[in-house]
C-alpha positions as CSV (number, residue, x, y, z in Angstrom):
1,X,0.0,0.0,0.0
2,X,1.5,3.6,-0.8
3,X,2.6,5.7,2.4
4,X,0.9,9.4,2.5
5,X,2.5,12.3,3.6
6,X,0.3,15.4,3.4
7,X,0.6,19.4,3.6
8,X,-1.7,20.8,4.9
9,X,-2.7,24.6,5.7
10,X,-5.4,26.1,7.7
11,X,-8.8,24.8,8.9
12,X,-9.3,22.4,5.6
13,X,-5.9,21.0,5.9
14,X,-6.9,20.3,9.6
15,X,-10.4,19.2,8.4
16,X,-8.3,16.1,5.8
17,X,-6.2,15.2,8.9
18,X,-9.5,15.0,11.0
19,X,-10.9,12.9,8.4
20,X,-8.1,10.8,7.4
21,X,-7.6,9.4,11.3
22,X,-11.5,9.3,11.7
23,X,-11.4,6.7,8.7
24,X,-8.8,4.2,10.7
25,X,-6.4,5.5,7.9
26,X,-3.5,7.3,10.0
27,X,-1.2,4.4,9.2
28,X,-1.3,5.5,5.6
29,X,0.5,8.8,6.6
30,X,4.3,8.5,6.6
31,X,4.7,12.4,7.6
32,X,2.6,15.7,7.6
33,X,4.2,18.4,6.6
34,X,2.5,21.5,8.5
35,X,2.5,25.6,7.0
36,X,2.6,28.5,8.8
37,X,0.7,31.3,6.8
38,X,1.1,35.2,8.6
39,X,-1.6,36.5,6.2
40,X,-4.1,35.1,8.0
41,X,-5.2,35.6,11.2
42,X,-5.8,31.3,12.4
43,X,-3.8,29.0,10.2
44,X,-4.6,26.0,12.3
45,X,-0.4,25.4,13.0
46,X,-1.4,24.8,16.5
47,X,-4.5,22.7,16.0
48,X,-2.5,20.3,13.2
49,X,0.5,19.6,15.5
50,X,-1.3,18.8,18.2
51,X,-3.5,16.5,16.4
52,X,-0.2,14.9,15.0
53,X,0.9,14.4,18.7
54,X,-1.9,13.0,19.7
55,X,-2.0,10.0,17.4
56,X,1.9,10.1,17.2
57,X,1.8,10.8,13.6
58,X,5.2,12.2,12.4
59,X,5.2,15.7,10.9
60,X,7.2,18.5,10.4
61,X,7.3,22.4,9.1
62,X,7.5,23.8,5.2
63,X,10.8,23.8,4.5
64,X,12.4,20.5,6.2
65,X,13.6,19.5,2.8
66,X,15.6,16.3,4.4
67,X,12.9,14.7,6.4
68,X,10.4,15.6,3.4
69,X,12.7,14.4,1.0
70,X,13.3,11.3,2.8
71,X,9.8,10.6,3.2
72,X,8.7,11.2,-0.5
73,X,10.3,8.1,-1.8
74,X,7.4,5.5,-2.9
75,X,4.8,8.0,-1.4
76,X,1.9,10.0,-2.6
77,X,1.2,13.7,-1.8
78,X,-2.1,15.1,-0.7
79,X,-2.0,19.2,-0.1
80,X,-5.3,20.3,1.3
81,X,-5.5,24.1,2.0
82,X,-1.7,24.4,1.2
83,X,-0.4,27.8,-0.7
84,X,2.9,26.9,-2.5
85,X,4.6,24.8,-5.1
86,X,5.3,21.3,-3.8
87,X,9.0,21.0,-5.4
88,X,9.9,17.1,-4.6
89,X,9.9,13.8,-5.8
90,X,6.4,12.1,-5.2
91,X,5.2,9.4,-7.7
92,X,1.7,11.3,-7.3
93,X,0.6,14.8,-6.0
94,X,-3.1,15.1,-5.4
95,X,-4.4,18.5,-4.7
96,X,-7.7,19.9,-2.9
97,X,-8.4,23.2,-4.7
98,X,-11.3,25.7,-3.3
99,X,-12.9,25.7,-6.6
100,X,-14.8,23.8,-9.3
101,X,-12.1,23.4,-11.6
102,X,-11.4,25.0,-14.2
103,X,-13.3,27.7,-12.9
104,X,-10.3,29.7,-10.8
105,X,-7.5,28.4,-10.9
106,X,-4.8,29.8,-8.9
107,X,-5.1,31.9,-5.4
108,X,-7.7,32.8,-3.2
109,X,-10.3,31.0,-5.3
110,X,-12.8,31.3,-2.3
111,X,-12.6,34.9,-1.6
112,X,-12.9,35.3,-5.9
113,X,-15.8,33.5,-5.7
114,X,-17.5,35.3,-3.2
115,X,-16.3,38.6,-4.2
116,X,-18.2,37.6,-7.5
117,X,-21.2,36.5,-6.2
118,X,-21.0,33.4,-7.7
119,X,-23.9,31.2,-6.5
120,X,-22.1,28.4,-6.0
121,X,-18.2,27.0,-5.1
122,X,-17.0,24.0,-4.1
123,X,-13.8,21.8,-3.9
124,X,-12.0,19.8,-6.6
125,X,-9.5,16.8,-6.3
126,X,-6.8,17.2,-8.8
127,X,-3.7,14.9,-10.0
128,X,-1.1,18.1,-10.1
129,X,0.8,18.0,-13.4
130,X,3.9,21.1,-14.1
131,X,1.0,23.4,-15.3
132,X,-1.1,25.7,-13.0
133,X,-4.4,23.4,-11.3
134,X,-4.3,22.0,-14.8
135,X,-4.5,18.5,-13.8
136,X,-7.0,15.9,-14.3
137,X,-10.4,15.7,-12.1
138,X,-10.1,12.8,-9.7
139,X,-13.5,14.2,-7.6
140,X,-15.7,17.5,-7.1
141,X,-17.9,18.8,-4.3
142,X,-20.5,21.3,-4.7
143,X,-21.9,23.9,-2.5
144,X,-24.6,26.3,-2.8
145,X,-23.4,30.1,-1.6
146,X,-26.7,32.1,-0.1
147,X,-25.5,35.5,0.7
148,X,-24.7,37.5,2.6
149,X,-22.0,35.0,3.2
150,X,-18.8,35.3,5.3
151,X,-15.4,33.6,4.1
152,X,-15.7,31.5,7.3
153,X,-19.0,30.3,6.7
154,X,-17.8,29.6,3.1
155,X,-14.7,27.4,4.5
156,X,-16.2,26.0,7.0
157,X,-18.8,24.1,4.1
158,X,-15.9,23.4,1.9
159,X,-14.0,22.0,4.8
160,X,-16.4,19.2,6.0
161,X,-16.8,17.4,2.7
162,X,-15.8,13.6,3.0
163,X,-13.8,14.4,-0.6
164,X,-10.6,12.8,1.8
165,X,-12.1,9.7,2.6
166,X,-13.2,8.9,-1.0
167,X,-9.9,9.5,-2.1
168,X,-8.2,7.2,0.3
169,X,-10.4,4.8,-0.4
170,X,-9.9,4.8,-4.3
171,X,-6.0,5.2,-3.2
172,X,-6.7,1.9,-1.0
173,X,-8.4,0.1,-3.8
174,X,-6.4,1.4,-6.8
175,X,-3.2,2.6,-6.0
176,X,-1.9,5.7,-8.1
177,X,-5.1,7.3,-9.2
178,X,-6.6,8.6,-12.5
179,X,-8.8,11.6,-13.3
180,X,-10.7,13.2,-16.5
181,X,-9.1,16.2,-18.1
182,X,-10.3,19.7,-17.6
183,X,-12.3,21.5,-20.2
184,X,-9.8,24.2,-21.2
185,X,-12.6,26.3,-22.9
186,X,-14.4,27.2,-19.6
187,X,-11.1,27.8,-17.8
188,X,-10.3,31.1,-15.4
189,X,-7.9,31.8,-13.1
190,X,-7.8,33.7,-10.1
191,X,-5.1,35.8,-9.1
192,X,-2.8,35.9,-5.8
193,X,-3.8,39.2,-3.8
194,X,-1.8,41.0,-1.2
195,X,-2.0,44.0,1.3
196,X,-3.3,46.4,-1.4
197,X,-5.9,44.1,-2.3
198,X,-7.5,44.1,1.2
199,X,-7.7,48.1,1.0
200,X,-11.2,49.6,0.5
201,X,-12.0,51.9,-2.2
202,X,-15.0,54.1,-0.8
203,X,-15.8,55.1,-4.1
204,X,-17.4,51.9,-4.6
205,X,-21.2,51.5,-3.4
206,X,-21.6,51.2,0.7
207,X,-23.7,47.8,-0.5
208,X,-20.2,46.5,-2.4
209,X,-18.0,47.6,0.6
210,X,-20.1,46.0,3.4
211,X,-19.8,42.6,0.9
212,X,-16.0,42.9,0.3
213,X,-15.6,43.3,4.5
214,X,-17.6,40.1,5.0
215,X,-15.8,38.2,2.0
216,X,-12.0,39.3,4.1
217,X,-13.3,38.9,7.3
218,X,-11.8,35.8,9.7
219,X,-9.7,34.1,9.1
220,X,-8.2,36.8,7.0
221,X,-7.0,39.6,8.2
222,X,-10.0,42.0,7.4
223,X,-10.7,44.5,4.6
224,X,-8.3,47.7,5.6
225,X,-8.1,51.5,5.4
226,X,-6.0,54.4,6.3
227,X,-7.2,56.5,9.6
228,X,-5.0,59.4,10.6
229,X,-2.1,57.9,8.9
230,X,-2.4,54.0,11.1
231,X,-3.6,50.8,9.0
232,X,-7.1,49.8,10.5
233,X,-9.0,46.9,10.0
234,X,-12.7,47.2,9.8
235,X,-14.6,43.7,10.4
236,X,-18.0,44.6,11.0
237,X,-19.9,47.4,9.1
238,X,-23.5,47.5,7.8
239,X,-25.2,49.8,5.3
240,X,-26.9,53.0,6.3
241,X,-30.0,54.4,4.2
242,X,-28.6,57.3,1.5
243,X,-29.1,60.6,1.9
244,X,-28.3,63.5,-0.8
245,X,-24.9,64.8,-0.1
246,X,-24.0,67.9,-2.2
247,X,-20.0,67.5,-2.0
248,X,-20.2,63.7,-2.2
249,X,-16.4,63.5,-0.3
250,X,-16.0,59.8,-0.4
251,X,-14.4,58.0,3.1
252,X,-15.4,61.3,5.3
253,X,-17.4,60.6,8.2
254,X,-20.8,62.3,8.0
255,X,-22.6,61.2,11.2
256,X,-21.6,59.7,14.3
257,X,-24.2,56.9,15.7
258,X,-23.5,55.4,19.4
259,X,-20.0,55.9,18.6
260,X,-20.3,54.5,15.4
261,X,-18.8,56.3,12.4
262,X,-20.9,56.7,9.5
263,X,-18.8,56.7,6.2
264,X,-19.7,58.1,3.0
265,X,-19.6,56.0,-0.1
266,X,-19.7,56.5,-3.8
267,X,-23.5,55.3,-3.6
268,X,-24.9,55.1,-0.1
269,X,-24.2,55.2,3.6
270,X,-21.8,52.8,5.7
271,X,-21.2,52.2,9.4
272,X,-18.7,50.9,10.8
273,X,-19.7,48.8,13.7
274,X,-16.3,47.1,14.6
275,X,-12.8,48.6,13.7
276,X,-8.9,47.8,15.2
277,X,-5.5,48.3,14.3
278,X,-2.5,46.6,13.9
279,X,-2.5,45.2,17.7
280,X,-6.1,44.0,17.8
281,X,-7.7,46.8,20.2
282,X,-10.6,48.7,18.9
283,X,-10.0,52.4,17.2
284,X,-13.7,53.2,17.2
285,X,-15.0,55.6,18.2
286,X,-12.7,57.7,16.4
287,X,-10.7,60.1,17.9
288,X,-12.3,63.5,15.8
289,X,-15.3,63.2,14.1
290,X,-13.8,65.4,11.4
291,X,-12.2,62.0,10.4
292,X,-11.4,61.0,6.3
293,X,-10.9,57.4,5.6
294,X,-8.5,56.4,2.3
């Protein structure tokens, strides 16, 4: 039978570990090899060691080449949740991608989805091949997305599908596995974000920018702005009815509501229910009303 060793990242990568030792399979895994990701607020570091310790499953951190090396003779790969290219010598790499391939390939499919308002995601099971989440289909699982929807929600559905005991199973039965090839016509990809990417732009509708909070919220590290010159994170905010503004000077506060900033928007009204900075404590309210947000 071929040994496992896995990579996992975050609550899904937890979720396939969970899985894998629910289904009597933990003598399958030969080593885990566990990420740490600081773009995230929870990457589930703590919660995959421990798990490892308790059922005295070997595993190590990203970049142990020589143990991972070691162990990738004769074995097969799973990567559930994982962020980066898997550079070593497995005889077969299987990959969990937040998506229903081809439909966004690349990063952050999740957050693309939801930013989209797709009306449904899922998870597919991939062979990885040298080109980008090209490989063949092993196994999909559908969700529907009813909004308004928070990434966690989103994650948390993803997260519990059984798509890890099907494919040890088919590993069990068959050995090295076999998918179907992706339709190339329908395929997209979804690009890798960073600190910029999390910045609001107020002159986007209050209705857009309440959305684009939820879709970064936990475990990300939230949608940002610029307050007095200090990075904030704003992780709750909810829409306020319009009213007619003659100057329309998006990101200035225009009313202040139980200490509650009110922010205008390039269409609409939004307030900002819960907002910290870079330490975790709360900025709100804000220290002068006469307050512009970029």
């Amino acid at each position: 039978m071929n040994k496992l060793v896995l990579f996992l990242l975050g609550k899904k990568g937890h979720e396939v570990l969970k899985a894998t030792i629910a289904a009597g399979n933990k003598d399958m895994v030969r080593l885990v090899v566990v990420g740490v990701d600081d773009n995230v607020q929870k990457d589930f570091f703590n919660e995959i060691s421990s798990l490892c310790k308790e059922h005295f499953i070997e595993f190590c951190l990203r970049g142990d080449d020589s143990k991972i090396m070691r162990s990738a003779e004769g074995s097969i790969a799973i990567a559930a949740g994982w962020r980066w290219l898997i550079g070593y010598e497995f005889i077969q790499i299987i990959v969990f991608h937040d998506s229903l391939l081809p439909k966004y390939r690349g990063f952050n499919p999740l957050v693309t989805a939801l930013l989209n308002r797709d009306p449904e995601t899922g998870v597919t099971a991939i062979i990885a091949n040298k080109e980008f989440d090209c490989g063949d289909v092993i196994d999909s699982k559908k969700i529907k997305l009813n909004y308004p929807v928070r990434i966690e929600e989103a994650i948390n559905q993803i997260a519990v599908f059984n798509i890890q005991q099907s494919i040890l199973k088919k590993i069990i039965r068959n050995g090295l596995l076999v998918g179907v090839p992706q339709d190339e016509a329908v395929a997209s990809y979804s690009v890798w974000r960073d600190e910029e990417d999390y910045r609001i732009d107020w002159k986007c509708s209050a209705e857009f920018i309440a959305h684009f909070i939820k879709c970064l919220s936990f475990p990300y590290k939230g949608a940002s702005a610029v307050c007095d010159g200090m990075l904030i994170r704003i992780l709750e905010a909810e829409v306020e009815p319009d009213i007619s503004i003659e100057n329309r000077d998006v990101g200035k506060v225009i009313f202040v509501l139980g200490g509650q900033p009110v922010v205008i928007c390039g269409a609409g009204l939004l307030r900002i229910d819960v907002a910290v900075d870079g330490e975790g404590e709360s900025v709100l309210p804000f220290k002068k009303f006469r307050t512009r947000l970029k």
